[in-house]
Biopython code that builds the backbone (N, CA, C, O; Angstrom):
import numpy as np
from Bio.PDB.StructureBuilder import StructureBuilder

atoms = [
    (1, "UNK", "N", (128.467, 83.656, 48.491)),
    (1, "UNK", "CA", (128.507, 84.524, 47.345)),
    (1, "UNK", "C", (129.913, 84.641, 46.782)),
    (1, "UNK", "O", (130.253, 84.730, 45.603)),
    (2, "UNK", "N", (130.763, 84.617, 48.039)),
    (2, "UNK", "CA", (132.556, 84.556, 47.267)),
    (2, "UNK", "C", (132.370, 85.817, 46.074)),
    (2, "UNK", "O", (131.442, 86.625, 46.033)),
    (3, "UNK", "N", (133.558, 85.722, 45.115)),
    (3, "UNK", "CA", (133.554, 86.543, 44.022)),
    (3, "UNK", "C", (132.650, 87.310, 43.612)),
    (3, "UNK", "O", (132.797, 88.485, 43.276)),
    (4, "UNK", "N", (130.971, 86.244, 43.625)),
    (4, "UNK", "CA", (130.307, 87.135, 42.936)),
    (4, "UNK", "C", (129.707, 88.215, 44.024)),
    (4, "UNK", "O", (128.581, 88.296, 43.534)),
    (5, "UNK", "N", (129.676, 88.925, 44.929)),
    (5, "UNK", "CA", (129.020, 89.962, 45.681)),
    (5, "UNK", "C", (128.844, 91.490, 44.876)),
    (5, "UNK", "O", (127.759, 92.066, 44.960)),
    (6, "UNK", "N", (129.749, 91.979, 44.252)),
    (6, "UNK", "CA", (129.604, 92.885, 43.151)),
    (6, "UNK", "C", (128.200, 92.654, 41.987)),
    (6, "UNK", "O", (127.707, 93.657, 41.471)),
    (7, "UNK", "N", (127.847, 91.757, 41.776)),
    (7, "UNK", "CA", (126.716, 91.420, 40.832)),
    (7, "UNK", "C", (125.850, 91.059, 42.051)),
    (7, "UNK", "O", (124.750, 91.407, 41.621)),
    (8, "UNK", "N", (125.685, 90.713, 42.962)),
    (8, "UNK", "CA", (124.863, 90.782, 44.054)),
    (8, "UNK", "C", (124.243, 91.878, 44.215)),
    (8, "UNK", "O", (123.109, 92.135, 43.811)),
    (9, "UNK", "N", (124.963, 92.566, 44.812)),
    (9, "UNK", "CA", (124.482, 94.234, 44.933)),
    (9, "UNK", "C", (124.387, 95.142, 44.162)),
    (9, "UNK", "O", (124.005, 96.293, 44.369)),
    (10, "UNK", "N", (124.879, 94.453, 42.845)),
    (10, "UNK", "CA", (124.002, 95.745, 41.749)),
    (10, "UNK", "C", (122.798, 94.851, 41.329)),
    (10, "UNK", "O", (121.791, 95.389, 40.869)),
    (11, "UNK", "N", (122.882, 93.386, 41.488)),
    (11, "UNK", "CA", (121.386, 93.372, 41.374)),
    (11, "UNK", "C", (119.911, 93.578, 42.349)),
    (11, "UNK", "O", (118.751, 93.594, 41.938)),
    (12, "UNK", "N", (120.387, 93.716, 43.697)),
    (12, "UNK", "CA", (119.510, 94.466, 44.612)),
    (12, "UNK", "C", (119.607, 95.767, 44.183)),
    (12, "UNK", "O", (118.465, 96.082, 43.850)),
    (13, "UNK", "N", (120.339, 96.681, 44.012)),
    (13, "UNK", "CA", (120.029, 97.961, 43.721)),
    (13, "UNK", "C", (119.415, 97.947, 42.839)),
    (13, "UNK", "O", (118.421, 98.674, 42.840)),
    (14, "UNK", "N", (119.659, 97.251, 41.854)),
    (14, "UNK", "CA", (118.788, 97.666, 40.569)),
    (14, "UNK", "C", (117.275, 97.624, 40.723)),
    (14, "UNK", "O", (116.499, 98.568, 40.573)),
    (15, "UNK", "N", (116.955, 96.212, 41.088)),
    (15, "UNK", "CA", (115.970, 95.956, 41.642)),
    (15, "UNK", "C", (115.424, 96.567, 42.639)),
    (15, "UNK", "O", (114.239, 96.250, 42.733)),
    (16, "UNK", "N", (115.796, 97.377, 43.502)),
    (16, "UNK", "CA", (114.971, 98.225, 44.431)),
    (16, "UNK", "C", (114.781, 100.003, 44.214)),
    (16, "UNK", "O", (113.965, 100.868, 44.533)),
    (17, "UNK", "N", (116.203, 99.899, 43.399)),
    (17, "UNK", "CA", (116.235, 101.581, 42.762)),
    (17, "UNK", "C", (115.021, 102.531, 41.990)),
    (17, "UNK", "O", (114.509, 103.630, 42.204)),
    (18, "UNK", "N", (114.901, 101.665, 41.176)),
    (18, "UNK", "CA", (113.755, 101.860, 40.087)),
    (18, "UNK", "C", (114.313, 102.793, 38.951)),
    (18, "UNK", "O", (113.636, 103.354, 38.090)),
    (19, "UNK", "N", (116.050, 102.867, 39.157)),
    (19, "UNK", "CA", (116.608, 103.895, 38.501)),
    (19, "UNK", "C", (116.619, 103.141, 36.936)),
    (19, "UNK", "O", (116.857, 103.891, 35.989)),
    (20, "UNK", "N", (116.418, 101.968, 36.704)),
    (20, "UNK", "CA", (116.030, 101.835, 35.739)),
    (20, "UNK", "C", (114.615, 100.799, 35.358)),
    (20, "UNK", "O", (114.176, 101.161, 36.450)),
    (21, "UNK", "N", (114.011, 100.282, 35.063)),
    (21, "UNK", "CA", (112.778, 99.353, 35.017)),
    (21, "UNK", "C", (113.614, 98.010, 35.237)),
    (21, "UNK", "O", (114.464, 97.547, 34.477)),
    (22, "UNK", "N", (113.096, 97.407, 36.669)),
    (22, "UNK", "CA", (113.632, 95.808, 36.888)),
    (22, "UNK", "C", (113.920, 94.803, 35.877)),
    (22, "UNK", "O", (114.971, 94.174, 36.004)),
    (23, "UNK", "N", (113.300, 94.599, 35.080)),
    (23, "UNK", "CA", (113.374, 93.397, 34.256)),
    (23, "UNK", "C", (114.529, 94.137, 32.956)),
    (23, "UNK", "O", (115.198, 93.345, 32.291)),
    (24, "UNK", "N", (114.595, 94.876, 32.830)),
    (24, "UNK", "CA", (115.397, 95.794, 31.661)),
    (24, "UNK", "C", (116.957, 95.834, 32.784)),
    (24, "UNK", "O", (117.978, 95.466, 32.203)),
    (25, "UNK", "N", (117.075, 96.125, 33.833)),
    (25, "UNK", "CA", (118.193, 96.113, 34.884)),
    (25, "UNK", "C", (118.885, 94.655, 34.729)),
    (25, "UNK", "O", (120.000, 94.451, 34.250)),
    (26, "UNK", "N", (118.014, 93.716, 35.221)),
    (26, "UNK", "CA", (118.379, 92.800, 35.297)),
    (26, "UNK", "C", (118.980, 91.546, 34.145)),
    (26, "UNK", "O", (119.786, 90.642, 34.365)),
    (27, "UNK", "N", (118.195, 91.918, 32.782)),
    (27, "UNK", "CA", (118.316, 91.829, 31.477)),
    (27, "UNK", "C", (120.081, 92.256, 31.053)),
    (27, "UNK", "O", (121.030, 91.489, 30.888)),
    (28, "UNK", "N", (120.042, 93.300, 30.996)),
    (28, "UNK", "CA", (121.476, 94.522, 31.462)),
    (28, "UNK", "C", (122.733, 93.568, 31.741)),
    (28, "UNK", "O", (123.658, 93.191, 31.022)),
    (29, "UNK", "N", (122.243, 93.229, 33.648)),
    (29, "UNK", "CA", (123.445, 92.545, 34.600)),
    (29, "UNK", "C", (123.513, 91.182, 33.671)),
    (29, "UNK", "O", (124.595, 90.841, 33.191)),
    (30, "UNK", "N", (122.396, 90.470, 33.453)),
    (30, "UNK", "CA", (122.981, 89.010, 32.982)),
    (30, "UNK", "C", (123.757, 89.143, 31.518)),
    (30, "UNK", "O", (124.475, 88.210, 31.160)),
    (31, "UNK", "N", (123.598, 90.339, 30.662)),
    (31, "UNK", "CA", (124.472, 90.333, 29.450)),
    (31, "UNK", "C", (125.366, 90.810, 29.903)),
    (31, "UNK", "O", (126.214, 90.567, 29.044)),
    (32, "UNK", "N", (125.915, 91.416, 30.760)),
    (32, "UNK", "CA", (127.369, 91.936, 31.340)),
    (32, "UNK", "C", (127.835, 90.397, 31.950)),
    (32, "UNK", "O", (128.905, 89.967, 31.518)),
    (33, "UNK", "N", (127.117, 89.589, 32.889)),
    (33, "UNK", "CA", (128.147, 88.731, 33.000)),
    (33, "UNK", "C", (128.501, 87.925, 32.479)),
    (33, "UNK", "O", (129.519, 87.400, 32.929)),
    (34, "UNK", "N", (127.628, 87.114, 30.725)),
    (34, "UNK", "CA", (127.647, 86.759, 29.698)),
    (34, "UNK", "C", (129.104, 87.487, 28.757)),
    (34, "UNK", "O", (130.093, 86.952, 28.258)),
    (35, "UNK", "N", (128.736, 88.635, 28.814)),
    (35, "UNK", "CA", (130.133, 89.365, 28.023)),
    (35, "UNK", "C", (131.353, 89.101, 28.773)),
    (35, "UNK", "O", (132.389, 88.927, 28.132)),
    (36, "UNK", "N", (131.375, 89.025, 30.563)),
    (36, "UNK", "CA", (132.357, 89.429, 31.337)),
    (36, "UNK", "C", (133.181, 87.744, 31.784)),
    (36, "UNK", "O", (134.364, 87.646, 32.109)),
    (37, "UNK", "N", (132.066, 86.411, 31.674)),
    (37, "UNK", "CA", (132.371, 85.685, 32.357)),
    (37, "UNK", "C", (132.135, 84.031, 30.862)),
    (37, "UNK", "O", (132.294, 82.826, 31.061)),
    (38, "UNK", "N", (131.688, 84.836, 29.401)),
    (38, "UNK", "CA", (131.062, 83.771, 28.890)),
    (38, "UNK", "C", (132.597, 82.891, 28.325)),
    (38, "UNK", "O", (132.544, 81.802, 27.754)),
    (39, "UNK", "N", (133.935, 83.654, 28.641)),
    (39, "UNK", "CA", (134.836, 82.993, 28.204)),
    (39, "UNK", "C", (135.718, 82.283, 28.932)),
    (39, "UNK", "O", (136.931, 82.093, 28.838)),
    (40, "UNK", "N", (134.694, 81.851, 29.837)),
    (40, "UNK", "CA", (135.618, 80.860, 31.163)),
    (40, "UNK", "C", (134.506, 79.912, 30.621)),
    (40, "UNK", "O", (134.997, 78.807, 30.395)),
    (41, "UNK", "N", (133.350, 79.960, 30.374)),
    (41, "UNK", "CA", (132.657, 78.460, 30.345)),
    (41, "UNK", "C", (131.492, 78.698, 30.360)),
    (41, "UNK", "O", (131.244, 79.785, 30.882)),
    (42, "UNK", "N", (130.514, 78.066, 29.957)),
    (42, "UNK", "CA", (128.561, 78.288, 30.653)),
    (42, "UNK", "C", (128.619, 77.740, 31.546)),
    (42, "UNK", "O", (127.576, 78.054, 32.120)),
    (43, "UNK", "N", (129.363, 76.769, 32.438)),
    (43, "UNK", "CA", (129.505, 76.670, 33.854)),
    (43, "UNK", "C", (129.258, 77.961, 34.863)),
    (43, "UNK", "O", (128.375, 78.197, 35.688)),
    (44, "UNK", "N", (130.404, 78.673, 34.440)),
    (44, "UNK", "CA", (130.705, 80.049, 35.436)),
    (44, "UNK", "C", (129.249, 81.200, 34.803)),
    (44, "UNK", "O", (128.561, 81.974, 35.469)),
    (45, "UNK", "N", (129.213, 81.009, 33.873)),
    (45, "UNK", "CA", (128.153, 82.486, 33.384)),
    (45, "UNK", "C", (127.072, 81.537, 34.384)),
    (45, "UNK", "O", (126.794, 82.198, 35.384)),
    (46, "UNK", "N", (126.338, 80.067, 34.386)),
    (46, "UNK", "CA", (125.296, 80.001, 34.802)),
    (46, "UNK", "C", (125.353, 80.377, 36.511)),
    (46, "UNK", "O", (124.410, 80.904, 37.102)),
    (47, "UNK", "N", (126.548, 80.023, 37.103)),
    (47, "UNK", "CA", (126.588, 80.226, 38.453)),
    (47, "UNK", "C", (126.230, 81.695, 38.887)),
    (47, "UNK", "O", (125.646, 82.063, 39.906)),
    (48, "UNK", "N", (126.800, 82.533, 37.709)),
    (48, "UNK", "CA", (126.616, 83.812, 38.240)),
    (48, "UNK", "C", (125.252, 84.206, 37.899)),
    (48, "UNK", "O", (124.651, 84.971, 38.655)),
    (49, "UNK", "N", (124.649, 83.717, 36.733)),
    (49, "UNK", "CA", (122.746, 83.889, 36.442)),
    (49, "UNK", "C", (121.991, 83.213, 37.371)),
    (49, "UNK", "O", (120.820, 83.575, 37.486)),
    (50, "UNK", "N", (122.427, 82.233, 38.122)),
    (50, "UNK", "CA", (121.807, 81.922, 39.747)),
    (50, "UNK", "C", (122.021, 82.434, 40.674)),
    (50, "UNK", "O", (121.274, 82.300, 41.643)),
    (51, "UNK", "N", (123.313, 83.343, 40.715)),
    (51, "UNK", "CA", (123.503, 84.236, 41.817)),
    (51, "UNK", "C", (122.270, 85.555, 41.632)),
    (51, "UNK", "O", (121.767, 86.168, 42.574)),
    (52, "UNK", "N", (122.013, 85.740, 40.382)),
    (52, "UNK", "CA", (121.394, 86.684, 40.530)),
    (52, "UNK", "C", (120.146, 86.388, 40.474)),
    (52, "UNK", "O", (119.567, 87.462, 40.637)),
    (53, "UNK", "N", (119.275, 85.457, 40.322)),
    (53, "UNK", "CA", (118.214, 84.591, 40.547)),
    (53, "UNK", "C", (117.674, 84.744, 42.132)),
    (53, "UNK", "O", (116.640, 85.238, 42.582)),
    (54, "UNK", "N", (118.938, 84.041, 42.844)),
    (54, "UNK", "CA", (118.715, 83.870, 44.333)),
    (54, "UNK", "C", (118.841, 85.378, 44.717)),
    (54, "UNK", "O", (118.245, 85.319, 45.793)),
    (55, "UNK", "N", (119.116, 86.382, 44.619)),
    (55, "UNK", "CA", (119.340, 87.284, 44.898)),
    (55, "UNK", "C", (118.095, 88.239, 45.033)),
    (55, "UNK", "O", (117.770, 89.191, 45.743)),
    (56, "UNK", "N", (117.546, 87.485, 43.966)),
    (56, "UNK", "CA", (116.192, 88.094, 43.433)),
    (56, "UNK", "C", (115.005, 87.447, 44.240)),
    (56, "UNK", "O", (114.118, 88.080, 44.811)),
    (57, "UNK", "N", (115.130, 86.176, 44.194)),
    (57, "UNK", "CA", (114.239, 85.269, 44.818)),
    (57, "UNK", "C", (114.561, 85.569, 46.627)),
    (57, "UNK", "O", (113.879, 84.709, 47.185)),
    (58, "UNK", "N", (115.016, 86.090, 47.309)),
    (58, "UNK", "CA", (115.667, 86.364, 48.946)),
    (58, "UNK", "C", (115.488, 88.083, 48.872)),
    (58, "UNK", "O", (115.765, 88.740, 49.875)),
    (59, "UNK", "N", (115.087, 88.648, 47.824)),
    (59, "UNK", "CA", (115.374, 90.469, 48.018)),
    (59, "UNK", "C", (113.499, 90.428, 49.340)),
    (59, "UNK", "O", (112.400, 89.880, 49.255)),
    (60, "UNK", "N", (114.142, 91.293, 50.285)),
    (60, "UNK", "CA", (112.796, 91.309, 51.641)),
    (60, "UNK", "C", (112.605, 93.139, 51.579)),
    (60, "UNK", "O", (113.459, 93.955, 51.232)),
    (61, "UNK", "N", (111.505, 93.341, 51.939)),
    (61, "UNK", "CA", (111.443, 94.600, 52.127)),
    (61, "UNK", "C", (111.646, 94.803, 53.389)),
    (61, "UNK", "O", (111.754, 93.666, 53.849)),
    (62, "UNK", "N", (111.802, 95.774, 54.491)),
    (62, "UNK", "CA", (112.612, 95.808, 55.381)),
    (62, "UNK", "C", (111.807, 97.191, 56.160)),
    (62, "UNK", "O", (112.248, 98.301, 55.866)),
    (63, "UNK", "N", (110.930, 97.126, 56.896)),
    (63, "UNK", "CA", (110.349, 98.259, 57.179)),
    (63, "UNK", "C", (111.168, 98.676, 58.719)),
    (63, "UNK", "O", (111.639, 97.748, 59.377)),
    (64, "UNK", "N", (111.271, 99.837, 59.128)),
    (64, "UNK", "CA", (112.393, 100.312, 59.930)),
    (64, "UNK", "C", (111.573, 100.915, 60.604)),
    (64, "UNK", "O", (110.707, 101.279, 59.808)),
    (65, "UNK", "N", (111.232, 101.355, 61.930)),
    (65, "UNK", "CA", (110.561, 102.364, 62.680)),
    (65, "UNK", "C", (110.609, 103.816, 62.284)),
    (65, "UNK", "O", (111.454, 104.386, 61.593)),
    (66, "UNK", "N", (109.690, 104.226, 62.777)),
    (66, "UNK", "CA", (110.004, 106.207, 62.589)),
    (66, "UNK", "C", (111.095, 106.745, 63.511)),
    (66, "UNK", "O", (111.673, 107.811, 63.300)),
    (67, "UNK", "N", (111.355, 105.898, 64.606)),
    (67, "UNK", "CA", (111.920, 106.385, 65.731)),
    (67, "UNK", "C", (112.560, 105.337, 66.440)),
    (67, "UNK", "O", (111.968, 104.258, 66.427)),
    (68, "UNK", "N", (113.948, 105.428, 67.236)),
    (68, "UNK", "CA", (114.452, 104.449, 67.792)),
    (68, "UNK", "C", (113.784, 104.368, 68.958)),
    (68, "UNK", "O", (113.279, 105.335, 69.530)),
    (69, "UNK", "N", (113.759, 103.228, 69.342)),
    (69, "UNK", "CA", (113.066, 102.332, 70.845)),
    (69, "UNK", "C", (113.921, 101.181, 71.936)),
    (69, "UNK", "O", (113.511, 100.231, 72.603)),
    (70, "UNK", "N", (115.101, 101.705, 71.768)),
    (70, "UNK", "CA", (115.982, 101.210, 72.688)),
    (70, "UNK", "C", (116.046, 101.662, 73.973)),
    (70, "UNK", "O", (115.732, 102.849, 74.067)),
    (71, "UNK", "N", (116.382, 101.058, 75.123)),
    (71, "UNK", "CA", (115.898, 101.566, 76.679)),
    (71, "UNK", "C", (117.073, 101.509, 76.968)),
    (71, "UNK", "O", (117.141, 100.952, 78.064)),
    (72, "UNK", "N", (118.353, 101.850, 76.497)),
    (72, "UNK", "CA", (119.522, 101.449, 77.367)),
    (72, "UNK", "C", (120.523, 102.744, 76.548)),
    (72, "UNK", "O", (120.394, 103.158, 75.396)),
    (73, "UNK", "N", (121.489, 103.158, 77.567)),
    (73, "UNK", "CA", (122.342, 104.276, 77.475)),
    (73, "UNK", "C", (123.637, 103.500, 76.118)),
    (73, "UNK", "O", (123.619, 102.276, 75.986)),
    (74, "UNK", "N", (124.226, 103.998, 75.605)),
    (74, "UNK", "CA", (125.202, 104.033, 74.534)),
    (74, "UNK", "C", (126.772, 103.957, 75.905)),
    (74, "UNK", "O", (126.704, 104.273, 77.092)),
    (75, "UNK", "N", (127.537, 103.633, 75.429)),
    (75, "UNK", "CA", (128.537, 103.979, 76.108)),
    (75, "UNK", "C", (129.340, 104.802, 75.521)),
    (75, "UNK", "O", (129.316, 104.661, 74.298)),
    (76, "UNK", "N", (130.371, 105.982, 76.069)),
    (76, "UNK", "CA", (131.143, 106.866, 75.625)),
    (76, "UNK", "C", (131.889, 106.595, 74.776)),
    (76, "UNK", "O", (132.612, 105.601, 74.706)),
    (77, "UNK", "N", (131.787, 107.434, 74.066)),
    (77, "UNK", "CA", (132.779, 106.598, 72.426)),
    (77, "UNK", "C", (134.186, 106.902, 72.940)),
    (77, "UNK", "O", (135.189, 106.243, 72.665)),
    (78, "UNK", "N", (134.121, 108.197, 73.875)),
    (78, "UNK", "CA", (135.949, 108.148, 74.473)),
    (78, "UNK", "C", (136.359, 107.725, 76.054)),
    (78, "UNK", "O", (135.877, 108.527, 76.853)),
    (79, "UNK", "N", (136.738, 107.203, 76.360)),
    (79, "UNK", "CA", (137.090, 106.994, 77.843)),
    (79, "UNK", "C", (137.095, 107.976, 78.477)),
    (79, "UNK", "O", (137.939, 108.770, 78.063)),
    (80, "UNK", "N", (135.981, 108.661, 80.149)),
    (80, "UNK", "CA", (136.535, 109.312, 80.777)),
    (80, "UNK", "C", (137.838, 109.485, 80.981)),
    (80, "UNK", "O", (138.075, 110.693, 81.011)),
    (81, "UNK", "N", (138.752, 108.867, 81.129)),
    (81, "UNK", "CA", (140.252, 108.936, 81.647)),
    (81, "UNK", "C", (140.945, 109.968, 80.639)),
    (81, "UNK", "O", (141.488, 111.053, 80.848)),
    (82, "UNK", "N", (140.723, 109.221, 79.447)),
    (82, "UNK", "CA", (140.880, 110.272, 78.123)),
    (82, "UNK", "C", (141.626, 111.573, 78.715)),
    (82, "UNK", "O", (141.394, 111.886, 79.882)),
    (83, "UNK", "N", (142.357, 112.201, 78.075)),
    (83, "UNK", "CA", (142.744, 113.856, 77.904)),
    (83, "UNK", "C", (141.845, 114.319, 77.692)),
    (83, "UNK", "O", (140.891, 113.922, 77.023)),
    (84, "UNK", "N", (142.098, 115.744, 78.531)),
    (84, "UNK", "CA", (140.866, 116.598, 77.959)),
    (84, "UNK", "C", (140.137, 116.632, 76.814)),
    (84, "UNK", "O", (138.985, 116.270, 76.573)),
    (85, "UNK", "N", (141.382, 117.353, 75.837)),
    (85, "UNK", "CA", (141.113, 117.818, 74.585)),
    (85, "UNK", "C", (140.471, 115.878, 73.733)),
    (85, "UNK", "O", (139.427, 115.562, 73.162)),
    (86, "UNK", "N", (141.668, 115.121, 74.067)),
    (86, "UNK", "CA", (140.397, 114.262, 73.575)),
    (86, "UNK", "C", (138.908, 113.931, 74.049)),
    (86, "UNK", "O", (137.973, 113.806, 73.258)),
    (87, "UNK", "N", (138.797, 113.800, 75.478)),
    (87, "UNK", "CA", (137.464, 114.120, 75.994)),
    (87, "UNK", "C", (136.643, 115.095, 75.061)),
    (87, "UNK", "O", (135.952, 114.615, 74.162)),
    (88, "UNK", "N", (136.705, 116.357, 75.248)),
    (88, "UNK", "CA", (136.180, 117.471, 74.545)),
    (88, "UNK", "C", (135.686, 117.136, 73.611)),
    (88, "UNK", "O", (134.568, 116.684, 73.364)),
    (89, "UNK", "N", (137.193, 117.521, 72.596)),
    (89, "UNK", "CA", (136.797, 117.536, 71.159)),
    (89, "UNK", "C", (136.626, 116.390, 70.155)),
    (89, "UNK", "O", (135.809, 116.193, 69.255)),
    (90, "UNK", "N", (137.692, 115.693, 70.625)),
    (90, "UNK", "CA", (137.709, 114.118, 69.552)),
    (90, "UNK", "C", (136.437, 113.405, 69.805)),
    (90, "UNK", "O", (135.865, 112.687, 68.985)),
    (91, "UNK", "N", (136.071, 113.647, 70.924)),
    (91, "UNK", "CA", (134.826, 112.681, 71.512)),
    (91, "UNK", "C", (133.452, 113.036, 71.518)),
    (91, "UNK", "O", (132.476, 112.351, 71.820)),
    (92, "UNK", "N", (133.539, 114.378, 71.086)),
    (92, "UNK", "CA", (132.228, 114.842, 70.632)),
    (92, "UNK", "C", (132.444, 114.772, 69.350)),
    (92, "UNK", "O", (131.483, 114.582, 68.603)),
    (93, "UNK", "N", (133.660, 114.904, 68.868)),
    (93, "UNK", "CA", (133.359, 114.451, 66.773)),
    (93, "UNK", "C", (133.005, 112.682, 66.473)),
    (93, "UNK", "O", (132.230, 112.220, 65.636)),
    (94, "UNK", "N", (133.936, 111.880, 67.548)),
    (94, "UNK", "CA", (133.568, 110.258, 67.368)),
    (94, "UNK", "C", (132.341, 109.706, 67.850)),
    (94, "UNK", "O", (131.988, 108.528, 67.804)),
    (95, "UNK", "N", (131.633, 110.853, 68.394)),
    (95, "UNK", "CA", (129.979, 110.565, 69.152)),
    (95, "UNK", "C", (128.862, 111.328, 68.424)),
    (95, "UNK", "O", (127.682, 111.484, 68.740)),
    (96, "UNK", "N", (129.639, 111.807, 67.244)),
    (96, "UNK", "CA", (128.796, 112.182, 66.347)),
    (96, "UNK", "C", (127.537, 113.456, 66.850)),
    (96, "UNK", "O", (126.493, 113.640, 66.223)),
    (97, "UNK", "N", (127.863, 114.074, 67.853)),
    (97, "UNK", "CA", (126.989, 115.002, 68.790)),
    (97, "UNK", "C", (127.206, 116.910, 67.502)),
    (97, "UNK", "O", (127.936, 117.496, 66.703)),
    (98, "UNK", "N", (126.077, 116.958, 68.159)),
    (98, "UNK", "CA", (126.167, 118.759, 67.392)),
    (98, "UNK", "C", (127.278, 119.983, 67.488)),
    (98, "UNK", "O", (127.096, 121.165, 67.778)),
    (99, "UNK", "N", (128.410, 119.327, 67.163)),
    (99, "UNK", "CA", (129.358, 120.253, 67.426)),
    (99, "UNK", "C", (129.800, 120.892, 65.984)),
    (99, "UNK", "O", (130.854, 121.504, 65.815)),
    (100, "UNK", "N", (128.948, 120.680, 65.110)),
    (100, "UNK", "CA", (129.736, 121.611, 64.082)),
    (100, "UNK", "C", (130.638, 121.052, 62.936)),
    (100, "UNK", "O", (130.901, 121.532, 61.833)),
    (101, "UNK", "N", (131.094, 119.702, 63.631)),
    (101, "UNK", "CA", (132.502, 119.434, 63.351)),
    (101, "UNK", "C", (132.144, 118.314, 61.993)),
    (101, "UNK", "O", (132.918, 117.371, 61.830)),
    (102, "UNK", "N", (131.181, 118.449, 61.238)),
    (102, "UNK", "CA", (130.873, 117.159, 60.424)),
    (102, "UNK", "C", (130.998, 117.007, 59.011)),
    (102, "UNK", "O", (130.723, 115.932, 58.479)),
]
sb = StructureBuilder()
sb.init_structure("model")
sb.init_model(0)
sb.init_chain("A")
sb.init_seg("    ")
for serial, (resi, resn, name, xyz) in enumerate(atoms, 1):
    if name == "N":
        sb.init_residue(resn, " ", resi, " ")
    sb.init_atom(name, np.array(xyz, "f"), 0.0, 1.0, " ", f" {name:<3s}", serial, name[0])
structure = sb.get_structure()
């Protein structure tokens, strides 16, 4: 993707957002990179209207569990050895645990 990843990911968002109607989104991105890229060449504008092609043509839906199902312990985000106070406190804010601190 190189350079183009910025038009990558606004064309998955667009496309999965619904914040605006897909084909009107995508319509949108290819006249922005027409305006943004049409004065280097139709070389470069087409590379980037295939970036967003393939982008389109590879977008997967991605279904995620309700609940994690891993069987194995996390390791301590701080080293026992650690100082207290980092033990304590830093290590319950870097372990992301219910302390308040977020």
């Amino acid at each position: 993707m190189g350079t183009r990843i910025n038009t990558i990911m606004q064309t998955c968002f667009f496309a999965i957002s619904g914040v605006l109607p897909r084909e009107e989104a995508i319509e949108q991105i290819k006249k922005a990179i027409y305006k943004t890229y049409g004065k280097r060449g139709e070389a470069v504008v087409q590379k980037n209207y295939a970036a967003v092609d393939a982008a389109l043509a590879h977008l997967e839906k991605v279904t995620l569990p309700t609940e994690a199902t891993a069987d194995f312990d996390l390791i301590p985000a701080i080293s026992s050895k650690a100082p207290e106070f980092v033990r304590d406190v830093l290590g319950q804010i870097a372990a992301d645990t219910e302390t308040g601190c977020r």
